[in-house]
C-alpha positions in Angstrom: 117.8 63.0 95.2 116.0 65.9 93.1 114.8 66.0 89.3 113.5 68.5 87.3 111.7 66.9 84.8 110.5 69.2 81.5 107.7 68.3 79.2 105.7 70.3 76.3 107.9 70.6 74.0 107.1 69.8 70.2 106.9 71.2 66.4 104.7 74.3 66.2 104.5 76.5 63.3 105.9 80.8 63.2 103.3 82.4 65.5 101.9 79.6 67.6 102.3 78.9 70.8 103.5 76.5 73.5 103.7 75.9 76.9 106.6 74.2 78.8 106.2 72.7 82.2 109.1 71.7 85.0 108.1 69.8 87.8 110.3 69.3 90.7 110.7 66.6 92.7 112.7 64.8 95.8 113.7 65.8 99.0 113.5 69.7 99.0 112.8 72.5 102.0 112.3 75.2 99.6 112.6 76.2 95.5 114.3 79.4 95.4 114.4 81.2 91.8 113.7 78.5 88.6 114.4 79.8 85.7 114.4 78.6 81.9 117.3 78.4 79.6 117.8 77.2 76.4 120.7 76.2 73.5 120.3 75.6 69.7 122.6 73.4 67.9 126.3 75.0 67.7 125.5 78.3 69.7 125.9 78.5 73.5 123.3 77.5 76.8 121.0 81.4 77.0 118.8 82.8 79.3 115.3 82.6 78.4 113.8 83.9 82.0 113.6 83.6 85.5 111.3 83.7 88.1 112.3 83.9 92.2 110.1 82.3 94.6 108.3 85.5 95.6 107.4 86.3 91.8 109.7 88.7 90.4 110.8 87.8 87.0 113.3 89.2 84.4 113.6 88.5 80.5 116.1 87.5 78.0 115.9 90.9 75.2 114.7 88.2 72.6 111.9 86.6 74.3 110.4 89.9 76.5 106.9 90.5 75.6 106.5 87.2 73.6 107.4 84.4 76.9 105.8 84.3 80.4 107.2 82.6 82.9 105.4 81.5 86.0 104.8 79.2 88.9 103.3 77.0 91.6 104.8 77.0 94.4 102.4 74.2 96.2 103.0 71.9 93.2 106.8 72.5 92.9 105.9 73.6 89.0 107.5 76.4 86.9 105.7 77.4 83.4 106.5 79.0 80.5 104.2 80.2 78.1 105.5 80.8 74.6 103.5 82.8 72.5 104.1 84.1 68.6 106.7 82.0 68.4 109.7 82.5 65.6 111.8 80.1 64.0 115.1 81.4 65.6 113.4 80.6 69.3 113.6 76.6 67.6 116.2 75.2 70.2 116.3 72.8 73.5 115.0 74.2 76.3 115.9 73.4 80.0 114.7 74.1 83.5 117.0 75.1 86.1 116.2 75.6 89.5 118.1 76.8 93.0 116.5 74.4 95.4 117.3 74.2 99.5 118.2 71.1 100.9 118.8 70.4 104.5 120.7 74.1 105.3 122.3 73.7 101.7 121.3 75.4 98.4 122.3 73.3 95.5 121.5 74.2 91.5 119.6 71.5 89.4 119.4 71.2 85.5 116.6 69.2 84.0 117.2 67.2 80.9 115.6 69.6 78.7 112.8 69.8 76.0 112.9 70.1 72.1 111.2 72.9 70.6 110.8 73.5 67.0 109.5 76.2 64.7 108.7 75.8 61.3 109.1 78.6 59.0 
């Protein structure tokens, strides 16, 4: 079995910063591209950013130049660094992850975390 399990979520206020974290974990050969999503109330699941497992990442148009995403590959770990954050990034964010099993690539979702920004 694998999880993706998210955590550093919270309440920050307009222009602060957070970092979210997704750690993987189970019976896995290899993480292929992780990436992070995320869906406010009433609106619809949106890409946030992606990373592939040699580095290259791309960048939803309302988070480029604000977000980094990252990783480590030797601790199975994807990061996202959220900086001057607005209220209308306030949503749940989730990790997502392509991950090899066996000879078979399978996609995981994690169980997301809340983020909030005050006005």
């Amino acid at each position: 079995q694998v999880q993706l399990v998210e955590s550093g979520g919270g309440l920050v206020q307009a222009g602060g910063s957070l970092r979210l974290s997704c750690v993987a974990s189970g019976s896995i050969i290899r993480i292929n591209t992780m990436g992070w999503y995320r869906q406010a109330p009433g609106q619809e699941r949106e890409l946030v950013a992606t990373i592939t497992g040699g580095g290259t990442t791309n960048y939803g148009a309302t988070v480029n130049g604000r977000f980094t995403i990252s990783r480590d590959n030797a601790k199975k770990t994807m990061y996202l660094q959220m900086n001057s954050l607005k209220p209308e990034d306030t949503a749940t964010y989730y990790c997502n992850a392509d991950i090899l099993r066996g000879v078979l690539q399978y996609n995981y979702w994690g169980q997301g975390t809340q983020v909030t920004v005050s006005s």
